[in-house]
N, C-alpha and C positions, 0 to 999 in steps of 0.2 A: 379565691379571695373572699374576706368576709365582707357583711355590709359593711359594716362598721367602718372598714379601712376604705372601703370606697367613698362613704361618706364623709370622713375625715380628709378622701386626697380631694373631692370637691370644692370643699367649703377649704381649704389650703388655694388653690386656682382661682377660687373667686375671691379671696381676701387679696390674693397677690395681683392678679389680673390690673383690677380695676381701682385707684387710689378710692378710699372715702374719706370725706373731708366733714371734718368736727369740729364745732366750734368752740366744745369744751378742751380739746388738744390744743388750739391756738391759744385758748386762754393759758392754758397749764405750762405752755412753753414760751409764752410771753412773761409768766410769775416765774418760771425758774431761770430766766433771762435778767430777769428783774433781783430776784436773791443773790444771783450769782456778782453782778454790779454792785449792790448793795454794801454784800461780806469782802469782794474787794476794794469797794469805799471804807470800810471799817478796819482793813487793816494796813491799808496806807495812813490814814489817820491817827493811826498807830503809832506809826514810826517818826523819829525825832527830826529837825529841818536837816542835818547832816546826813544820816540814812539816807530820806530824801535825794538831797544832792548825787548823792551816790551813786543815783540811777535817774538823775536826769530830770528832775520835777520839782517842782514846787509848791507847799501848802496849798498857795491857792487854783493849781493846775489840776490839783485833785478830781475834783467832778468833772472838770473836762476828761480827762484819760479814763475815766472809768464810764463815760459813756460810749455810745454805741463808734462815735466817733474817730477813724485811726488817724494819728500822728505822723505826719510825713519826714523824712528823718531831715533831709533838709531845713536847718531851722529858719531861714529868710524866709520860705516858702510857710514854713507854719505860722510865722510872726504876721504872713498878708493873710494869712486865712483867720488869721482871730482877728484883725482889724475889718476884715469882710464882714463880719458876723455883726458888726455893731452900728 
């Protein structure tokens, strides 16, 4: 075998082996966490109060569903969790 390939299956072993942690990745996966909530705020926003309804939300429910926060289907259960919040 050549160097090369050995050196190549090394440095393959040691990227894999051991995680390294970057603080510029957590940023960059925090901002495309962020665009992606964003463009799905901007195209609920979009759509008229009937659309909407359509699928279960309302104008003002928007920033709620497009945050990090999931919706429990049971609506009682969701109606105590937004009153919790307040």
């Amino acid at each position: 075998m050549s160097t090369v390939h050995e050196i190549t299956k090394l440095q393959h072993r040691a990227t894999t082996d051991r995680p390294v942690y970057s603080p510029l990745e957590a940023y960059w996966k925090a901002f495309q966490e962020w665009r992606k909530r964003r463009r799905l705020q901007n195209e609920l926003c979009r759509l008229t109060d009937s659309e909407l309804m359509d699928i279960g939300i309302t104008r003002s429910e928007i920033g709620y569903v497009t945050s990090n926060h999931p919706i429990p289907r049971d609506p009682l259960r969701w109606m105590s969790d937004i009153g919790a919040l307040r």
